[in-house]
C-alpha positions in Angstrom: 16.6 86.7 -18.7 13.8 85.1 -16.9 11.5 87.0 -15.0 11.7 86.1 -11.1 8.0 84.7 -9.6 6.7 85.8 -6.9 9.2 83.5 -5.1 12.0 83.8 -6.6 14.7 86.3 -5.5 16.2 86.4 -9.6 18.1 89.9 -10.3 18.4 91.4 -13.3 21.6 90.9 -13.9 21.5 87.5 -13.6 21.9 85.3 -16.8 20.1 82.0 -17.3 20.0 80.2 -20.1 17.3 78.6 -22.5 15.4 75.7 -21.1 16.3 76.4 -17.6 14.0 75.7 -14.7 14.4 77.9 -11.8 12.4 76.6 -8.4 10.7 78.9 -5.8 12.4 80.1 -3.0 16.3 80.7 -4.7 18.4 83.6 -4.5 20.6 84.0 -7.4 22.2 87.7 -7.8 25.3 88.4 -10.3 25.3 85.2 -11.6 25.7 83.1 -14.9 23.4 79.3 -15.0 23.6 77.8 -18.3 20.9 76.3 -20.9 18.7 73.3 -19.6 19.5 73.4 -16.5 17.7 72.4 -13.1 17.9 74.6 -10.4 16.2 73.2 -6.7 14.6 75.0 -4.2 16.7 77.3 -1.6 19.4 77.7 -3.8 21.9 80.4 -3.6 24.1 81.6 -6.3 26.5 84.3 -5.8 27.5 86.9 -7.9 30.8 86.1 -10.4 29.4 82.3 -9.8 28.4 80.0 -12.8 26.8 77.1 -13.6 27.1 75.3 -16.7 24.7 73.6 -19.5 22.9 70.4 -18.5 23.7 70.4 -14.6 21.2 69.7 -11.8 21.7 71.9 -8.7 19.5 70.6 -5.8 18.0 72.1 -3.0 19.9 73.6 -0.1 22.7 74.4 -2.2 25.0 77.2 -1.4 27.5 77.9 -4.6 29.4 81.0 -3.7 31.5 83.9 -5.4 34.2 82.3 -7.0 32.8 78.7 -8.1 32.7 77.9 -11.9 30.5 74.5 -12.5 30.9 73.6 -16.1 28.7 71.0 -18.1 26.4 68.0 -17.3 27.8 68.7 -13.3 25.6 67.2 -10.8 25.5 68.9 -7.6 23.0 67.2 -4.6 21.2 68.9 -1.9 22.7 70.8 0.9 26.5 71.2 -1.3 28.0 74.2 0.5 31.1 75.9 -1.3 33.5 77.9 0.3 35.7 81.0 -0.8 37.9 82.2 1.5 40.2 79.7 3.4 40.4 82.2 6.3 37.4 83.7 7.5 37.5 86.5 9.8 34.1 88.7 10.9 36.7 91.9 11.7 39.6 93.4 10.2 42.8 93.7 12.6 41.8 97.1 13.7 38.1 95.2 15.0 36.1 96.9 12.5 33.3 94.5 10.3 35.5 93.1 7.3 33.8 94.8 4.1 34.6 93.5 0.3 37.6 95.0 0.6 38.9 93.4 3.4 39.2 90.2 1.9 40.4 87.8 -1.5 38.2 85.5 -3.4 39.8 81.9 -3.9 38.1 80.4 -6.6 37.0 76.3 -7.2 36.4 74.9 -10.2 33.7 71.5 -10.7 34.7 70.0 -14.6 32.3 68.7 -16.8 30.4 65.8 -16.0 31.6 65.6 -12.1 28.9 64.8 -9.5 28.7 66.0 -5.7 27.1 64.2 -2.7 24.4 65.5 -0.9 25.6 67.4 2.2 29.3 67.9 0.9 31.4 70.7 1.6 34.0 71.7 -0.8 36.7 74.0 0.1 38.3 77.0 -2.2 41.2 76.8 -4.1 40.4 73.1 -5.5 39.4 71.7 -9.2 36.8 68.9 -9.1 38.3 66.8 -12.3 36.3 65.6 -15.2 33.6 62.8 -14.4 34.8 62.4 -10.9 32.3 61.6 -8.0 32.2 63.3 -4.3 30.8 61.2 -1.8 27.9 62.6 0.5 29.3 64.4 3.3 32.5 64.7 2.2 34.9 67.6 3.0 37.4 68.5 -0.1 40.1 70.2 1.2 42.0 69.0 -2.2 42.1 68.5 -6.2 40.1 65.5 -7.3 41.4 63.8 -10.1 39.5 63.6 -13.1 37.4 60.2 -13.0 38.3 59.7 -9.2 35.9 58.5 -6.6 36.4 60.3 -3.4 34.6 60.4 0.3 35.0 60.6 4.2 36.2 64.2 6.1 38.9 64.8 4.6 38.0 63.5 0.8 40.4 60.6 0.3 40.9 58.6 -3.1 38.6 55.0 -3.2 39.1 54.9 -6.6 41.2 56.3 -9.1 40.3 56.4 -12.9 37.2 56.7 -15.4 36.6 53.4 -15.4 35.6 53.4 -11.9 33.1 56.3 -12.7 31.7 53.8 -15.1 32.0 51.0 -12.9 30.2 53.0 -10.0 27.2 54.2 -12.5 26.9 50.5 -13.6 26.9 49.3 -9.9 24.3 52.4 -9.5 21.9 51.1 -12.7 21.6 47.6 -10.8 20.7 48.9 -7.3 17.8 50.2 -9.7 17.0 46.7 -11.0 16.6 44.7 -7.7 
């Protein structure tokens, strides 16, 4: 366990691995954020949330009950995730909907995937292997595993893992010029 700075909202039964940094100004409660991992500033992590080895979370983020990000994910800043595909403030009878009230729907980001700043990404989907999300992009469905996806709703630019690796090559000579 790491022990929560001044602030850091960290509780105890949160679970972070070796080698992890943790930024000020996160809330992470009930939560599980694996080894060598890079958490930004005003993050929130839900409890029954998780977060694999090797991933970058960047600021902003909201990652909700429900999400499970495994290894070497990238996730940029202001990612929201959702878990419930009907949200309601009251129950029928008008009272404030409590725990109870309501079902998680659970999402699922596969190693090696990568998430555009300022993407929202709906419950009840799977984020395939090494497949890339587009800033601002809404997914309302699975991504294939090595897809390219962007635009509100997330459509399919590009299909297979050898556009992932034609992308990050396209990406390392931006960097050049």
């Amino acid at each position: 366990m790491i022990k929560a700075g001044p602030l850091q909202k960290i509780s105890p039964d949160v679970e972070i691995g070796e080698g992890t940094y943790v930024a000020d100004f996160v809330n992470l409660y009930g939560c599980k954020v694996g080894a060598n991992s890079k958490i930004g500033t005003f993050v929130e992590i839900q409890k029954n949330a998780s977060v694999g080895d090797r991933c970058k979370i960047s600021s902003h983020t909201f990652i909700c009950e429900g999400v499970k990000i495994e290894d070497e994910v990238f996730v940029g800043h202001g990612v929201v995730f959702i878990n419930d595909p009907v949200p309601r403030a009251t129950t029928a009878g008008g009272g404030l909907q409590t725990e109870a009230d309501w079902k998680v729907h659970p999402t699922l980001v596969k190693r090696g995937a990568s998430i555009g700043s300022g993407a929202v990404i709906l419950c009840n989907v799977t984020i395939g292997e090494g497949a890339l999300v587009g800033a601002g992009a809404v997914v309302t469905r699975d991504v294939p595993a090595g897809a390219v996806v962007a635009g509100n709703p997330a459509r399919i630019l590009k299909k297979d893992v050898a556009a992932r690796e034609a992308h990050d090559e396209e990406g390392a000579q931006c960097l050049r010029r």
